[in-house]
N, C-alpha and C positions, 0 to 999 in steps of 0.2 A: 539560614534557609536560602535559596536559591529557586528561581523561577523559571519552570519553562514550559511547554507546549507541547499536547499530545492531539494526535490528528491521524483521523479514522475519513475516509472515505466510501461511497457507494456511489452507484450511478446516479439516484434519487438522493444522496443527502450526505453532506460534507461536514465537517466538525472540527475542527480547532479550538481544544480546551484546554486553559492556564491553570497551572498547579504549582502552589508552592512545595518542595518537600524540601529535607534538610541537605547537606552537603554534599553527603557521601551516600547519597540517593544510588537506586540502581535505572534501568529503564524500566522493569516491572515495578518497580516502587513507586514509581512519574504513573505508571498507566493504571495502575489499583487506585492511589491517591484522587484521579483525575474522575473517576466515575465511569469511564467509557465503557467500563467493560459490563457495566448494569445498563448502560443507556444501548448497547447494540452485543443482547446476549448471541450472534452467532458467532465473536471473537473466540477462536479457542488458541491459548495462548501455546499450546503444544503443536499445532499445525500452523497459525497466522507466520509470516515474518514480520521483523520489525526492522527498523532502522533509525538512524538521527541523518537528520538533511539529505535522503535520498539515500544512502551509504549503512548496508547491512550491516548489524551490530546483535549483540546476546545481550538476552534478557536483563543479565547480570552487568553488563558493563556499566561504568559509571558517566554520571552528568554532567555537565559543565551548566554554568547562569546561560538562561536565553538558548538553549539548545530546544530541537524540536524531533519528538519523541513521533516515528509513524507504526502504523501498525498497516501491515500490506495484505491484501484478500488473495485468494489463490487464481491464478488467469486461467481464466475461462477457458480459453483454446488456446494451443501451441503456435506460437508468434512463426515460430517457420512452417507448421503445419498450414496454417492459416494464410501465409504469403505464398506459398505454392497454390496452393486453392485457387486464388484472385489470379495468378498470371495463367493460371490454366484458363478461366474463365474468359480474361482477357484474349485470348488467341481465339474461344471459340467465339468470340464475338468481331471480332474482327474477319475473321476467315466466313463469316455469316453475312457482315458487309461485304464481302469481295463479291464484286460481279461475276460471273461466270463467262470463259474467252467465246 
């Protein structure tokens, strides 16, 4: 058996859960094992991604001892869609501060 660590995030509430499984574990085996997927039924393991240490990985792949199994939520808004927004925003507030000649 080998040990490692499955971790689920939300805004409201963090989780970090130790599970022992056997060797030749997969990362759905780590995350079944773990409970998480009863304690936060909106994980749906066909749309979530997952990764080990930050670093995208399949369901299927296997564990190493001390590895730490994530399960990532889908983002809310497009990070570039989102960064244009704010410098647009930005310019009209500023061009709002500008005095007039």
């Amino acid at each position: 058996m080998i040990t490692v660590e499955v971790a689920y995030a939300r805004p409201d509430k963090q989780v970090i859960l130790k599970v022992s499984v056997p060797e030749n574990a997969t990362l759905e085996v780590a995350m079944r094992a773990s409970g998480i997927l009863e304690q936060f039924p909106e994980i749906d393991l066909d749309q979530n991604k997952v990764g080990i240490f930050g670093k995208l990985a399949k369901r299927d792949g296997p564990l190493r001892p001390g590895d730490r199994v994530e399960i990532y939520r889908p983002l809310v808004a497009d990070p570039k869609q989102a960064r244009r927004e704010r410098a647009i925003q930005a310019r009209q507030t500023r061009s709002a501060d500008t005095p007039s000649p």
